[in-house]
N, C-alpha and C positions, 0 to 999 in steps of 0.2 A: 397694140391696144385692145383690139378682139378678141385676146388670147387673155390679156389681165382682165377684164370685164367678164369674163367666164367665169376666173378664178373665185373670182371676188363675189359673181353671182351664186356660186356654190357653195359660198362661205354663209351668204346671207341666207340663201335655203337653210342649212344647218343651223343657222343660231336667231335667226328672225322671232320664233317661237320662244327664245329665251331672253329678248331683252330687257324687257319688264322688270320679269324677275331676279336678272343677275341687278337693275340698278336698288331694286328693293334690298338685295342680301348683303349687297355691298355697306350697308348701313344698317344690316342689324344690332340690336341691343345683344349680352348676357345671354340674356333665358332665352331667345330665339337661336341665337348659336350654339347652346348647350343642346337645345331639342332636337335641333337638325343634324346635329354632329353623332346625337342619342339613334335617332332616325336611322342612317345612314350605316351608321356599324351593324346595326340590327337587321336592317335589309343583305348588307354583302360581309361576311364580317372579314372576308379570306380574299376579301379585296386589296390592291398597294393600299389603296389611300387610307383603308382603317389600320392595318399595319404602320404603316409611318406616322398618319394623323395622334398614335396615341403615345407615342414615342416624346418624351418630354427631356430627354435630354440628347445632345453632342455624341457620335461616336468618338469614342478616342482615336483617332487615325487622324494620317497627315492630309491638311488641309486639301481636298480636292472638289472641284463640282464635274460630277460625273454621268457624261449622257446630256439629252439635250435640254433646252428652257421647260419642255412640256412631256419628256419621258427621261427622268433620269432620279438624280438622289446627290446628297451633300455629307459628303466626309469632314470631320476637324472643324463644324460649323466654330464661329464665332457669336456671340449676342450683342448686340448691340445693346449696350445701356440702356432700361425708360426713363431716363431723366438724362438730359445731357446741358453745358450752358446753352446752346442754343436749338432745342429741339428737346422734344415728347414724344415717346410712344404711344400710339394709341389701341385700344381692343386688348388689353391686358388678358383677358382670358384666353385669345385664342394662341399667346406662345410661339409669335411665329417674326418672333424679332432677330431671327438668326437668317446668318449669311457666310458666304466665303468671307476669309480675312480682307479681301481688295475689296469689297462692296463695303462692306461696312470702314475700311477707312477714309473710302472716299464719303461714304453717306458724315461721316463725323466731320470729315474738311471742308465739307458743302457747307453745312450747319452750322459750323463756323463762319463762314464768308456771306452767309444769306443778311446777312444786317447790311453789310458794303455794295451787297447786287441790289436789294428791292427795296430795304430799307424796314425788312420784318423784322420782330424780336428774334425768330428762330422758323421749324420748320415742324409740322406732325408727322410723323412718319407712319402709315398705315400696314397693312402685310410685304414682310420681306420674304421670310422663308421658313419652316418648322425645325426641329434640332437636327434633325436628319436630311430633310429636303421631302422630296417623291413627290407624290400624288397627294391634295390637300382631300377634306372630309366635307369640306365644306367652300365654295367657288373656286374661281383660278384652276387653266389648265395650265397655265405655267407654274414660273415661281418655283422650279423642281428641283433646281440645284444649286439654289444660290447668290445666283448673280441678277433678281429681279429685286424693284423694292417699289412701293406705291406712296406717295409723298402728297399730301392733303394740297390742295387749293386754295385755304383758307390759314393764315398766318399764326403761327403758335401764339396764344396769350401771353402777356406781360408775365399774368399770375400762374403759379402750377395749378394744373388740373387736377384735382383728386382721383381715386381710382373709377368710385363712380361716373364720374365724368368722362374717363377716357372710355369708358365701356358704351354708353349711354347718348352722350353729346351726337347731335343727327351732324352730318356731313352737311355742307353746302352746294346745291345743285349748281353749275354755274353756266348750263342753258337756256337758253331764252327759251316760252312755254313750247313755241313751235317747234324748235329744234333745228331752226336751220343758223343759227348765232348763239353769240353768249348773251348773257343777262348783265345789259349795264349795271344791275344793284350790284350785281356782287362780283362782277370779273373788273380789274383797272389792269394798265401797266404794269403791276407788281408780279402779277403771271405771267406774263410775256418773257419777261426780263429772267424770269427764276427758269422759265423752260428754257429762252434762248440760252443761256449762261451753261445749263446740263449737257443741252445738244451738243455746244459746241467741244464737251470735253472729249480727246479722241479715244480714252478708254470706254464711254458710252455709246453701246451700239444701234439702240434704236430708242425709241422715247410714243408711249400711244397715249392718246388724248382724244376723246368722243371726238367726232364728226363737227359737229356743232363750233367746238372752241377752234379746231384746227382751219374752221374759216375765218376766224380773230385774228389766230398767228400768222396767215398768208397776208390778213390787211395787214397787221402790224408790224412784218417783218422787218423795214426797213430796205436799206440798198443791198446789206450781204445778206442774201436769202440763202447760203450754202448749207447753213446749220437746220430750214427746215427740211431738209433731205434725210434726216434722218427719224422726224416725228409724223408718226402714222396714223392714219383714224383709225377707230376701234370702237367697238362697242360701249356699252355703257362707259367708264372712263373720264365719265362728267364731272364729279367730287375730286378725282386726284389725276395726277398722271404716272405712267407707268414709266421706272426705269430701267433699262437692260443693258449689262455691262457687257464687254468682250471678254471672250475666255483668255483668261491668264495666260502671259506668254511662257510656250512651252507646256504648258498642261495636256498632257494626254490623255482622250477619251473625254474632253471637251468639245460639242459638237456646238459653234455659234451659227451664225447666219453669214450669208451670201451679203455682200457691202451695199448701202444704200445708193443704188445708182440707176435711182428712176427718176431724177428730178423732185423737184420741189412740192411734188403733189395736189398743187392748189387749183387744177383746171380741172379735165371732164371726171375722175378720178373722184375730188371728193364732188361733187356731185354726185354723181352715184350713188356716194355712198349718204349723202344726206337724205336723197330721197326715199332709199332703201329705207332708211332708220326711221323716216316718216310712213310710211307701207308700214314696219312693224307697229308704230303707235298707235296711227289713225285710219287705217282702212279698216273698213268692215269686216269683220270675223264671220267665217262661211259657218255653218254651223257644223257640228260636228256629227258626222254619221256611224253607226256599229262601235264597236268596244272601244276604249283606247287604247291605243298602242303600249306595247310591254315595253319597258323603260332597261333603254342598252344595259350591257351590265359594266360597271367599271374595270377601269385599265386593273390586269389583273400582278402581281411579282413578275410572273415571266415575261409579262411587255419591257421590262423594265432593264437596260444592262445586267448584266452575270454580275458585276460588282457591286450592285446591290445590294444582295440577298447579304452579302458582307459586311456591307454597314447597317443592315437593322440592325443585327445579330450581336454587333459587337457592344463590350461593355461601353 
């Protein structure tokens, strides 16, 4: 447990500093992802992420996710439809409704079945993946190959969205102000039901959800708590939850994860982690002394598998 408490305290040093801002970005409008994406190229242009970020379509190649959730790239992507019967796309500009073919037919059979789980019209689906995968221009260090997708908290409307709307429409916070629960307005059963139901499918390998909610789902779990074993606190995470599939069997140079076999997660663990994410909120900011620190510079091509460079390139 000393040894995870480390971990986890080194993760918090690293991204303390940014949680603010990642739940602000997470709900940008249009013209704020257009600036920052503007931004962003112009600061690194010889970066993966402006390379891949401006790549708008599919390599022609046989469907692969190559490399791992947070350093790799997506061959033979697929898109997932913005309009489906039971689901929307949301963020139309940012183009990142593509996936390995097994994410996306699973995201299509969930979407299907969310009316018989929780009793929604359908499901939003927020960033899946860009045409090619890699490194995004704008949030998310995952999401690189495919096999991630971010699915809203907030139940698809009866009525279609318009474009503006999907662009536009704010997300649903669904923590309590303090951060150490959910918010009875807007969290019920229906999320519970729709995360336990993902967990348990055994091609899904992990599942994050803010800190905050992830103490809902430990009360709520029920008698088989087996399936929160594999849903993790995570940072911002508040508005959607994150999904991660397992690498396709048989896919080579699909690197996934180590098996969910820490337990249920709901004792000193999140703890920790709730209280960290209150330290980011509400403790006092020291002030800041001498210059500020030059800002890392992005994961660069050669971070990135050798089969890469293969699929920007190709038609």
């Amino acid at each position: 447990m000393r040894v995870l408490n480390r971990r986890i305290a080194a993760v918090f040093v690293l991204l303390s500093g940014i949680v603010v801002p990642a739940l602000a970005h997470a709900q940008d409008t249009a013209d704020e992802e257009a600036r920052r994406r503007a931004a962003n190229i112009a600061a690194f242009p010889d970066a993966a992420r402006a390379l891949f970020g401006q790549k708008t379509a599919p390599a022609d190649m046989r469907a692969r996710a190559i490399g791992s959730y947070a350093r790799g790239c997506l061959a033979g992507a697929t898109a997932l439809p913005v309009d489906g019967p039971s689901w929307q796309v949301m963020r139309l500009n940012r183009n990142r409704n593509w996936g390995h073919p097994v994410l996306i037919d699973y995201l299509e059979k969930l979407a299907h079945d969310v009316p018989r789980i929780n009793g929604w019209p359908g499901i939003l689906v927020g960033d899946i993946s860009q045409p090619r995968g890699g490194p995004m221009l704008t949030g998310h260090a995952s999401h690189q190959i495919g096999l991630d997708a971010d699915l809203w908290l907030t139940p698809m409307p009866r009525a279609r969205l318009d474009r503006n709307e999907r662009e536009n429409m704010p997300a649903v916070n669904m923590a309590r102000a303090d951060w150490r629960d959910i918010d009875p307005k807007n969290w019920t059963p229906a999320q519970t039901k729709l995360i336990r139901t993902v967990a348990s499918e055994p091609r899904v390998e992990r599942i994050f959800v803010n800190p905050a909610l992830k103490v809902a789902l430990c009360r709520e779990a029920g008698s088989d708590r087996t399936w929160l074993n594999k849903v993790r606190p995570m940072w911002g995470h508040n508005y959607h939850f994150h999904v991660r599939m397992v690498c396709p069997a048989g896919m080579e140079g699909c690197q996934g994860q180590e098996p969910p076999n820490f337990g249920d997660g709901c004792g000193e663990e999140l703890s920790g982690w709730i209280e960290r994410q209150r330290t980011a909120f509400f403790a006092p900011k020291k002030p800041r002394t001498g210059p500020a620190p030059k800002p890392k510079p992005p994961m660069s091509l050669d971070a990135l598998p050798a089969e890469c460079r293969q699929v920007l390139v190709s038609r």
